[in-house]
N, C-alpha and C positions, 0 to 999 in steps of 0.2 A: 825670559825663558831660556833654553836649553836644548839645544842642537838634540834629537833623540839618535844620530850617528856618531858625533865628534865628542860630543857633549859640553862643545863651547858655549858660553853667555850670549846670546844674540837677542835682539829688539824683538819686543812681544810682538804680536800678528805677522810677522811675515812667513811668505809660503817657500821660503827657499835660502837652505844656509849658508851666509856669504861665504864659510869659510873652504866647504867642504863639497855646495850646491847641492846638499839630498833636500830633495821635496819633501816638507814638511806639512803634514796633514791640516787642515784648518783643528784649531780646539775647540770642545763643548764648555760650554759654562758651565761652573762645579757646580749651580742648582741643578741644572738640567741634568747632569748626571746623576746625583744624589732622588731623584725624580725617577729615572730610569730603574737603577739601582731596588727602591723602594717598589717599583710596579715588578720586576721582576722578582722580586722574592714573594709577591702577595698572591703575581700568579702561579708562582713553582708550589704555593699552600695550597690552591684549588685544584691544582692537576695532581695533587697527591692523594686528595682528599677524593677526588674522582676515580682514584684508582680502588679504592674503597669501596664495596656492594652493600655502600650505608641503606638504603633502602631495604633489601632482601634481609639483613640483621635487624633491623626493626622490626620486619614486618614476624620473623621468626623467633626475636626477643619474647614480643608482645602476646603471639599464640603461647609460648613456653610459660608465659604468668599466666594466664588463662590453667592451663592445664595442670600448673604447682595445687591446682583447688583442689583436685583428686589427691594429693600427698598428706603427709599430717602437719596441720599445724599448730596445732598447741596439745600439748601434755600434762593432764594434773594429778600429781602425784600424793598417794598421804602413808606413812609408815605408822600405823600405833602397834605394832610386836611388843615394843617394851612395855607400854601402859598396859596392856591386854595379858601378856605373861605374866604381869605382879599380882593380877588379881587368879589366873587359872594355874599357876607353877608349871608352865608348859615350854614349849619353845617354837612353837609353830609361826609361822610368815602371815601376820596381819600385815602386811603392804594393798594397796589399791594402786593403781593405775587407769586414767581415763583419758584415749586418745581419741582428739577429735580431727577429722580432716578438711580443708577449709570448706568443700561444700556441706557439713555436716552445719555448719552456722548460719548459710543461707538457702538450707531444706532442712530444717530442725526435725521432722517427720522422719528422717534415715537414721536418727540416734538411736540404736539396737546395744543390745546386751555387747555385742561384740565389738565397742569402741571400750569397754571396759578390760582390765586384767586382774582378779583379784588373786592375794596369797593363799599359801594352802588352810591357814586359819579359820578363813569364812565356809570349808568347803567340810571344815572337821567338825561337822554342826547335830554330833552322833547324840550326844548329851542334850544341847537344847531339844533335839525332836523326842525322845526318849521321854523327858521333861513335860510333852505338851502331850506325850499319848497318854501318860498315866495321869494326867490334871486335864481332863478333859471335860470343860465348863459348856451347860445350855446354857447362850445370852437369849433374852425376850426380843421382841423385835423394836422396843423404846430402844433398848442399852444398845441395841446394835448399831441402830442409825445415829446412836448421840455420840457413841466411840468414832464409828466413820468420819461422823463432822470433827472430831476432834484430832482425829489421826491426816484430814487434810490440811489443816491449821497446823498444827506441829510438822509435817513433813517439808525438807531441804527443798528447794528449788527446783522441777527438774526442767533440765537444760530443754525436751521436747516442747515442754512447753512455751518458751520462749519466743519470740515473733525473729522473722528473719533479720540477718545484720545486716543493717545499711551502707555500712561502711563496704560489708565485702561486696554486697551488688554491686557500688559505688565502682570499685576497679575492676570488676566484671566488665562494668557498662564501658569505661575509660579503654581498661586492653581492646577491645573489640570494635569499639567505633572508632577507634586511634587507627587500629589494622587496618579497619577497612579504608580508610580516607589514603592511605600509602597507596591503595589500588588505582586510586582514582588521582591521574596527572592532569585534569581539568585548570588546576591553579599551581604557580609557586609556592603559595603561602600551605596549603594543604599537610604539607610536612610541617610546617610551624606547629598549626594548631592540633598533629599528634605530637606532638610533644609537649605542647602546653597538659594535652589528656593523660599522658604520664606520666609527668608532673603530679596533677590532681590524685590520678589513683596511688599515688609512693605516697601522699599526703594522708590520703584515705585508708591505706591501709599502717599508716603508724596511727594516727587516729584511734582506729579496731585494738592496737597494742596498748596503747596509754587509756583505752574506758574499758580493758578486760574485767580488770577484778570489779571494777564499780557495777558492770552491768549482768555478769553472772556469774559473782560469788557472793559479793555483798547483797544484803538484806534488810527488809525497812525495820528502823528498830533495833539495831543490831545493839550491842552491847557494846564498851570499852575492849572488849579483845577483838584483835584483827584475827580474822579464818585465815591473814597471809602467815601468821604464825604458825598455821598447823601442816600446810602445805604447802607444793612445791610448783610453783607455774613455769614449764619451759616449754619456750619455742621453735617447733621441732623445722625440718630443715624446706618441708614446704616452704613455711614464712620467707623464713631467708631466702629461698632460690625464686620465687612469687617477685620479693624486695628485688635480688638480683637482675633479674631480666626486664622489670622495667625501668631500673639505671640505664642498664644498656638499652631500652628502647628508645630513651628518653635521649642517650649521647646520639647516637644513630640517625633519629629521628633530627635532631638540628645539624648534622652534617650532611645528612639528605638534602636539608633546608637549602644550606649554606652552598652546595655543589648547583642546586636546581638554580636559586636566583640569583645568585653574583658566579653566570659563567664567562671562561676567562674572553674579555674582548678585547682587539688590538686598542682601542681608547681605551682600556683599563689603564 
Protein backbone atom coordinates (compact mmCIF):
# COMPACT_ATOMS: atom_id res chain seq x y z
CA UNK A 1 0.00 0.00 0.00
CA UNK A 2 0.84 3.71 0.15
CA UNK A 3 1.77 6.24 2.69
CA UNK A 4 -1.75 8.47 2.23
CA UNK A 5 0.95 11.53 3.32
CA UNK A 6 4.35 10.91 1.51
CA UNK A 7 2.85 8.56 -0.78
CA UNK A 8 5.67 6.19 -0.53
CA UNK A 9 5.29 2.12 -1.12
CA UNK A 10 5.16 0.81 2.49
CA UNK A 11 4.26 -2.92 3.76
CA UNK A 12 0.50 -3.61 3.91
CA UNK A 13 -1.09 -3.36 7.52
CA UNK A 14 1.09 -1.40 9.16
CA UNK A 15 -0.23 1.63 11.38
CA UNK A 16 2.58 4.04 10.91
CA UNK A 17 4.75 5.24 7.99
CA UNK A 18 8.36 4.39 8.42
CA UNK A 19 9.29 7.06 6.30
CA UNK A 20 7.32 10.05 7.28
CA UNK A 21 5.56 8.37 10.79
CA UNK A 22 1.85 9.72 9.99
CA UNK A 23 -0.51 7.35 11.52
CA UNK A 24 -2.06 5.53 9.17
CA UNK A 25 -5.70 4.44 9.74
CA UNK A 26 -6.38 0.65 9.93
CA UNK A 27 -8.13 -0.40 6.18
CA UNK A 28 -11.68 -1.88 5.60
CA UNK A 29 -11.93 -4.75 3.45
CA UNK A 30 -13.17 -3.74 -0.12
CA UNK A 31 -16.37 -6.19 0.46
CA UNK A 32 -17.21 -4.44 3.51
CA UNK A 33 -17.02 -1.39 1.86
CA UNK A 34 -18.80 -2.14 -1.18
CA UNK A 35 -21.33 -3.56 1.66
CA UNK A 36 -21.59 -0.20 3.21
CA UNK A 37 -21.65 1.68 0.01
CA UNK A 38 -24.77 -0.54 -1.16
CA UNK A 39 -26.74 -0.17 2.22
CA UNK A 40 -26.15 3.49 1.96
CA UNK A 41 -27.64 4.16 -1.16
CA UNK A 42 -30.79 1.79 -0.54
CA UNK A 43 -31.20 3.73 2.50
CA UNK A 44 -30.85 7.45 0.77
CA UNK A 45 -34.07 5.52 -1.61
CA UNK A 46 -36.29 5.19 1.46
CA UNK A 47 -35.53 8.55 3.06
CA UNK A 48 -36.47 9.95 -0.33
CA UNK A 49 -39.23 8.13 -0.74
CA UNK A 50 -40.38 9.09 2.80
CA UNK A 51 -40.23 12.47 2.00
CA UNK A 52 -43.06 11.80 -0.25
CA UNK A 53 -47.00 12.07 1.25
CA UNK A 54 -47.28 8.63 -0.86
CA UNK A 55 -50.28 7.90 1.42
CA UNK A 56 -52.26 11.26 1.30
CA UNK A 57 -51.81 10.99 -2.96
CA UNK A 58 -53.30 7.66 -2.92
CA UNK A 59 -55.79 8.14 -0.79
CA UNK A 60 -56.86 11.50 -2.97
CA UNK A 61 -55.79 9.51 -6.39
CA UNK A 62 -58.43 6.99 -5.47
CA UNK A 63 -61.46 9.44 -4.34
CA UNK A 64 -60.60 11.56 -7.80
CA UNK A 65 -61.55 7.95 -9.80
CA UNK A 66 -64.48 7.67 -7.74
CA UNK A 67 -65.68 11.03 -8.64
CA UNK A 68 -64.38 11.00 -12.85
CA UNK A 69 -68.10 8.65 -12.59
CA UNK A 70 -69.99 12.00 -12.57
CA UNK A 71 -67.76 13.24 -15.98
CA UNK A 72 -68.62 11.74 -19.44
CA UNK A 73 -67.35 8.83 -20.51
CA UNK A 74 -68.11 7.73 -23.58
CA UNK A 75 -69.63 9.59 -26.59
CA UNK A 76 -71.62 8.00 -29.67
CA UNK A 77 -71.69 9.84 -32.44
CA UNK A 78 -73.69 9.32 -35.93
CA UNK A 79 -73.73 11.99 -38.83
CA UNK A 80 -76.34 10.76 -41.71
CA UNK A 81 -76.73 14.82 -43.25
CA UNK A 82 -75.54 13.38 -46.40
CA UNK A 83 -77.69 10.20 -46.82
CA UNK A 84 -80.67 12.27 -45.46
CA UNK A 85 -80.18 15.48 -47.97
CA UNK A 86 -80.03 13.10 -51.15
CA UNK A 87 -83.16 12.06 -50.52
CA UNK A 88 -85.02 15.74 -49.14
CA UNK A 89 -82.56 18.47 -51.48
CA UNK A 90 -82.04 20.24 -48.06
CA UNK A 91 -79.04 21.02 -46.11
CA UNK A 92 -80.12 20.72 -42.66
CA UNK A 93 -77.60 18.98 -39.74
CA UNK A 94 -78.81 15.15 -39.26
CA UNK A 95 -75.86 14.65 -36.61
CA UNK A 96 -76.86 12.72 -33.29
CA UNK A 97 -74.75 12.79 -30.42
CA UNK A 98 -75.18 10.63 -27.12
CA UNK A 99 -73.16 11.44 -24.09
CA UNK A 100 -73.09 9.20 -21.41
CA UNK A 101 -71.49 9.78 -17.96
CA UNK A 102 -69.78 6.92 -16.17
CA UNK A 103 -72.59 6.68 -13.60
CA UNK A 104 -75.16 6.66 -16.32
CA UNK A 105 -73.87 2.66 -17.03
CA UNK A 106 -74.26 1.73 -13.40
CA UNK A 107 -77.79 3.50 -12.85
CA UNK A 108 -79.04 3.02 -16.36
CA UNK A 109 -82.54 4.64 -14.90
CA UNK A 110 -80.72 8.32 -15.14
CA UNK A 111 -80.57 7.95 -19.11
CA UNK A 112 -82.81 11.07 -19.95
CA UNK A 113 -83.39 12.95 -23.28
CA UNK A 114 -80.54 15.22 -22.06
CA UNK A 115 -77.59 12.74 -22.45
CA UNK A 116 -78.59 13.16 -26.14
CA UNK A 117 -77.68 16.27 -28.81
CA UNK A 118 -79.52 15.93 -31.93
CA UNK A 119 -79.05 18.24 -35.34
CA UNK A 120 -81.31 20.77 -36.37
CA UNK A 121 -82.65 18.04 -39.04
CA UNK A 122 -84.73 16.02 -36.49
CA UNK A 123 -86.26 19.18 -35.10
CA UNK A 124 -87.31 20.43 -38.93
CA UNK A 125 -90.09 17.65 -38.56
CA UNK A 126 -92.73 20.71 -40.14
CA UNK A 127 -93.53 18.22 -43.21
CA UNK A 128 -93.67 14.79 -41.52
CA UNK A 129 -96.32 16.23 -38.84
CA UNK A 130 -98.29 18.20 -41.56
CA UNK A 131 -98.05 14.61 -43.29
CA UNK A 132 -99.76 12.78 -40.33
CA UNK A 133 -102.43 15.51 -39.62
CA UNK A 134 -104.06 15.34 -43.07
CA UNK A 135 -103.58 11.11 -43.16
CA UNK A 136 -105.12 10.74 -40.04
CA UNK A 137 -105.94 6.73 -39.85
CA UNK A 138 -108.66 4.84 -36.97
CA UNK A 139 -106.54 1.67 -36.17
CA UNK A 140 -109.06 -1.09 -34.45
CA UNK A 141 -107.80 -2.13 -31.22
CA UNK A 142 -106.38 -5.88 -32.96
CA UNK A 143 -104.07 -3.63 -35.43
CA UNK A 144 -103.08 -1.67 -32.53
CA UNK A 145 -101.81 -4.08 -30.13
CA UNK A 146 -100.17 -6.27 -33.13
CA UNK A 147 -98.29 -2.91 -34.45
CA UNK A 148 -97.11 -2.42 -30.77
CA UNK A 149 -95.70 -6.02 -30.60
CA UNK A 150 -94.19 -5.38 -33.61
CA UNK A 151 -92.82 -1.97 -33.20
CA UNK A 152 -91.12 -3.58 -29.82
CA UNK A 153 -89.43 -6.24 -31.92
CA UNK A 154 -88.12 -3.89 -34.45
CA UNK A 155 -86.99 -1.13 -32.00
CA UNK A 156 -82.70 -0.44 -31.40
CA UNK A 157 -81.61 -1.35 -27.99
CA UNK A 158 -82.31 1.08 -25.47
CA UNK A 159 -79.38 1.64 -23.37
CA UNK A 160 -82.31 2.20 -20.04
CA UNK A 161 -82.98 -0.78 -20.50
CA UNK A 162 -79.82 -2.42 -19.89
CA UNK A 163 -78.74 -4.12 -16.39
CA UNK A 164 -75.90 -2.24 -14.54
CA UNK A 165 -72.16 -2.66 -15.61
CA UNK A 166 -70.16 -4.72 -13.75
CA UNK A 167 -67.27 -3.78 -14.77
CA UNK A 168 -67.94 -0.07 -13.50
CA UNK A 169 -69.21 -1.18 -10.02
CA UNK A 170 -66.08 -3.43 -10.11
CA UNK A 171 -63.83 -0.14 -9.74
CA UNK A 172 -66.25 1.56 -7.76
CA UNK A 173 -65.91 -1.22 -5.28
CA UNK A 174 -61.79 -1.34 -5.83
CA UNK A 175 -61.41 2.81 -5.52
CA UNK A 176 -63.21 2.72 -2.14
CA UNK A 177 -62.24 -0.17 -0.27
CA UNK A 178 -58.56 0.49 -1.48
CA UNK A 179 -59.17 4.21 0.27
CA UNK A 180 -60.44 3.03 3.01
CA UNK A 181 -57.74 0.39 3.92
CA UNK A 182 -54.96 3.49 3.56
CA UNK A 183 -57.05 4.70 6.76
CA UNK A 184 -56.44 2.09 8.48
CA UNK A 185 -52.36 1.53 9.80
CA UNK A 186 -53.36 -1.68 11.72
CA UNK A 187 -50.78 -3.73 9.19
CA UNK A 188 -47.82 -3.00 6.72
CA UNK A 189 -49.16 -4.95 4.10
CA UNK A 190 -52.56 -3.00 4.07
CA UNK A 191 -50.97 -0.68 1.38
CA UNK A 192 -49.93 -3.65 -0.61
CA UNK A 193 -53.30 -4.88 -0.91
CA UNK A 194 -54.73 -1.17 -2.04
CA UNK A 195 -52.75 -1.56 -4.55
CA UNK A 196 -53.21 -4.82 -5.75
CA UNK A 197 -57.34 -3.05 -5.68
CA UNK A 198 -55.97 -0.72 -8.21
CA UNK A 199 -54.60 -2.76 -10.13
CA UNK A 200 -57.90 -4.86 -10.36
CA UNK A 201 -60.15 -1.73 -11.09
CA UNK A 202 -57.45 -0.32 -14.17
CA UNK A 203 -58.14 -4.15 -15.25
CA UNK A 204 -61.85 -3.60 -14.90
CA UNK A 205 -62.15 -0.75 -16.26
CA UNK A 206 -60.18 -1.61 -19.70
CA UNK A 207 -62.42 -4.58 -19.53
CA UNK A 208 -65.76 -2.00 -19.67
CA UNK A 209 -63.53 -0.52 -23.05
CA UNK A 210 -62.67 -3.64 -24.91
CA UNK A 211 -66.74 -5.48 -24.36
CA UNK A 212 -68.35 -1.76 -25.33
CA UNK A 213 -69.50 -2.34 -28.65
CA UNK A 214 -70.28 -6.26 -28.02
CA UNK A 215 -72.55 -5.31 -25.11
CA UNK A 216 -74.46 -2.21 -26.16
CA UNK A 217 -74.32 -1.67 -29.80
CA UNK A 218 -74.28 -5.09 -31.13
CA UNK A 219 -77.40 -7.24 -31.53
CA UNK A 220 -78.34 -10.92 -31.57
CA UNK A 221 -78.71 -11.74 -35.21
CA UNK A 222 -77.04 -8.82 -36.37
CA UNK A 223 -76.26 -8.96 -39.98
CA UNK A 224 -72.55 -8.95 -41.91
CA UNK A 225 -72.38 -4.98 -41.44
CA UNK A 226 -70.78 -3.66 -38.32
CA UNK A 227 -73.15 -0.62 -36.73
CA UNK A 228 -68.88 0.34 -36.03
CA UNK A 229 -69.19 1.54 -39.53
CA UNK A 230 -71.90 4.03 -39.14
CA UNK A 231 -70.64 5.38 -35.90
CA UNK A 232 -68.35 7.10 -33.97
CA UNK A 233 -67.36 5.63 -30.33
CA UNK A 234 -65.14 8.14 -28.19
CA UNK A 235 -63.85 8.24 -24.91
CA UNK A 236 -64.38 11.22 -23.39
CA UNK A 237 -62.04 12.59 -20.73
CA UNK A 238 -63.72 10.99 -17.67
CA UNK A 239 -62.42 7.63 -18.93
CA UNK A 240 -59.03 8.85 -19.10
CA UNK A 241 -58.83 10.96 -15.89
CA UNK A 242 -60.97 7.72 -14.01
CA UNK A 243 -57.64 5.45 -15.84
CA UNK A 244 -55.48 8.41 -14.55
CA UNK A 245 -55.75 8.44 -10.96
CA UNK A 246 -55.76 5.01 -10.30
CA UNK A 247 -52.10 4.64 -12.08
CA UNK A 248 -51.30 7.12 -9.70
CA UNK A 249 -53.07 5.29 -6.91
CA UNK A 250 -51.73 2.36 -7.82
CA UNK A 251 -47.74 3.92 -7.84
CA UNK A 252 -48.59 5.68 -4.52
CA UNK A 253 -50.13 3.08 -3.10
CA UNK A 254 -46.79 0.64 -3.26
CA UNK A 255 -44.52 3.49 -2.12
CA UNK A 256 -46.63 3.75 0.82
CA UNK A 257 -45.87 0.01 0.88
CA UNK A 258 -42.45 0.25 0.43
CA UNK A 259 -41.69 3.43 3.01
CA UNK A 260 -44.20 1.52 5.85
CA UNK A 261 -42.30 -1.98 5.72
CA UNK A 262 -38.65 -1.76 4.81
CA UNK A 263 -38.14 1.43 7.22
CA UNK A 264 -34.57 2.45 7.24
CA UNK A 265 -32.73 0.34 10.34
CA UNK A 266 -29.07 0.80 11.30
CA UNK A 267 -28.79 -3.29 10.42
CA UNK A 268 -30.17 -2.46 7.20
Amino acid sequence: MYCPNCGKNIQDGLSMCPECSFSIPPQRPIGSVVSMTSASSRTGLIEKLKMIPARLVAKIALLAAILCFAFPFVTISCDASEFANSFNDTDDDYSMEITYKGYNFIFPSTIDEDNADLGSGFSNSSSSSDYDDDYDYDYDDDYESSSSDDKKDDDSRDARDEKPNGWLIAVVICCAVGCVLLFIKLSDWLPAVSAALSLAGIICLSLFKSNFVERYLEEDGSGSMSIENFIDIDYRFGYHLCMLFMIIGLIACAITFLTDKFRYDKNF
